[in-house]
N, C-alpha and C positions, 0 to 999 in steps of 0.2 A: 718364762715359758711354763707352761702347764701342762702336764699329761694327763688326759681325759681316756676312760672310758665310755665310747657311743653306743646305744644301742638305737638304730633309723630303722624304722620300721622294719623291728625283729632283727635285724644284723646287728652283729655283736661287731665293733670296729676299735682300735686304738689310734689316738690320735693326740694331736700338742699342738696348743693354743698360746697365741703371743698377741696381747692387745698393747695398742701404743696410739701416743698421739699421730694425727696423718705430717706426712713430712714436710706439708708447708701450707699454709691458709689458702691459697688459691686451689689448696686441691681439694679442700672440705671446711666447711665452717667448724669451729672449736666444739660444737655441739655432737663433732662426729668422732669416731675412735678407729686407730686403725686395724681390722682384725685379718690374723694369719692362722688360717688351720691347715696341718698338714696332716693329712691317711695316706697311711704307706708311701708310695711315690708321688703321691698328686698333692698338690700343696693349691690354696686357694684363700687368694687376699682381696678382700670387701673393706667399704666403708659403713659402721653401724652406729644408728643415734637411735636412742631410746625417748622418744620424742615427750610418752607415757608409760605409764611402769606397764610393764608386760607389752606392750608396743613396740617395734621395731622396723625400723625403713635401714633397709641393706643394698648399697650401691657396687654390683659386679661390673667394674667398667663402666660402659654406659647404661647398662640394662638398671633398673630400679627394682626392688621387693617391698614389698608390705607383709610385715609377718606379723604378728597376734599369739601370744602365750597361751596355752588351753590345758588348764587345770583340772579333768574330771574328779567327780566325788570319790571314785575309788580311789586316786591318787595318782594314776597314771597321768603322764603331760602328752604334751603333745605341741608341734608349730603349725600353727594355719597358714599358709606361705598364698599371697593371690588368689588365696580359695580353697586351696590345697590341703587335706589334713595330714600331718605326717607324725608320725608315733614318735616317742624321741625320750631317750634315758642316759642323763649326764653324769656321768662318777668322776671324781677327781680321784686318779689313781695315788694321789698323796695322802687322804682321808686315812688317819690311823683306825684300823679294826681287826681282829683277829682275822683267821686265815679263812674261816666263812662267816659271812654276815648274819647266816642262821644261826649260828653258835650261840651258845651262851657264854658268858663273858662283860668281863666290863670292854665297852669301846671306844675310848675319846677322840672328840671330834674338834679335828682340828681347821684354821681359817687357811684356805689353800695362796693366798697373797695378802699383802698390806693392806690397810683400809682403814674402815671406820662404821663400826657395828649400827647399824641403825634403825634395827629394831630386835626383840624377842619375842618368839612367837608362840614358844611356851612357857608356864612356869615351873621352876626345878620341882621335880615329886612329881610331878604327870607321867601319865603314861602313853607311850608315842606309839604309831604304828610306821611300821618300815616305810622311807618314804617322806614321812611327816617332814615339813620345815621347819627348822630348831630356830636360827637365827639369819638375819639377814645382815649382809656384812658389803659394804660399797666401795668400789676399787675402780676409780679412772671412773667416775657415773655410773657405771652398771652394777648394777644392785645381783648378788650371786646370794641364794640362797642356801644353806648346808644345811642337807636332811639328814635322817636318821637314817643308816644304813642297815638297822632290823628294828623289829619289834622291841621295847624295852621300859624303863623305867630312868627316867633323868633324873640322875643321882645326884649332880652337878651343874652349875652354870655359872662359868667364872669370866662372862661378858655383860657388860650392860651399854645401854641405848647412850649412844653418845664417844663412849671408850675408841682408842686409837690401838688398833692389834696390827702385830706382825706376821707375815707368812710361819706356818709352823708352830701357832701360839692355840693352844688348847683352850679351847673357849668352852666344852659344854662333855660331859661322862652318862654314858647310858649304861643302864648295865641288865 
């Protein structure tokens, strides 16, 4: 399980995320993942395959989605949901950082689950802005991105493309 902080179009939400495989082939092809998110009381389980990276077909029951990943240049993201645009900001409330991200400070960023690093997207000595995606790190196919949670300078990077990391395993220092 994961604890996430949402922010959906300007709402600030907490919430916990469990992907797994689905519990049997007849219910989804191996291509699909099974995902559980719970806000507050309302708990809401889909089937999600990432068909293309940044692509997403999400099955509620019978109903189908088409979702699309949407990057703007300032760094904001966003899900395109059937047409839909919807504002959307992910924190993995386990990301080690000081007690604000504006701070100054060193902050290491750590891999929020198991996986296998599969790429880097900066190199150590750059200078990141808040936001930026440091590395990409793949868990059960879905490729999760760990940004930089302020503005800083990567002092650090002790992942590389290929490497097999653990939940809680410090992969990159901004400072």
């Amino acid at each position: 399980m994961t604890r996430l902080e949402l922010e959906i179009d300007g709402q600030m939400v907490e919430a916990e995320l469990v992907i797994s495989a689905p519990d049997s082939a007849e219910m989804a092809p191996a291509s699909f993942k099974s995902v559980s998110l719970r806000i507050g009381q309302r708990s809401v389980a889909a089937l999600v395959s990432e068909p293309e990276p940044g692509r997403f077909v999400v099955r509620l029951g019978q109903t189908i989605l088409r979702a699309d990943r949407d990057r703007q240049a300032d760094g904001t993201e966003a899900v395109i949901v059937n047409g839909r645009r919807i504002g959307v900001a992910i924190r993995d409330r386990r990301r080690r950082r000081g007690p604000d991200a504006q701070a100054s400070g060193t902050i290491q960023l750590i891999t929020p689950m198991p996986g296998k690093v599969v790429a880097i997207l900066v190199e150590e000595g750059a200078t990141v802005e808040r936001g930026a995606g440091i590395i990409v790190v793949e868990a059960m196919k879905m490729q999760n991105e760990i940004q930089a949670p302020r503005a800083g300078r990567l002092t650090s990077l002790r992942a590389t493309p290929g490497q097999t990391v653990n939940a809680g395993e410090i992969l990159a220092t901004i400072e």
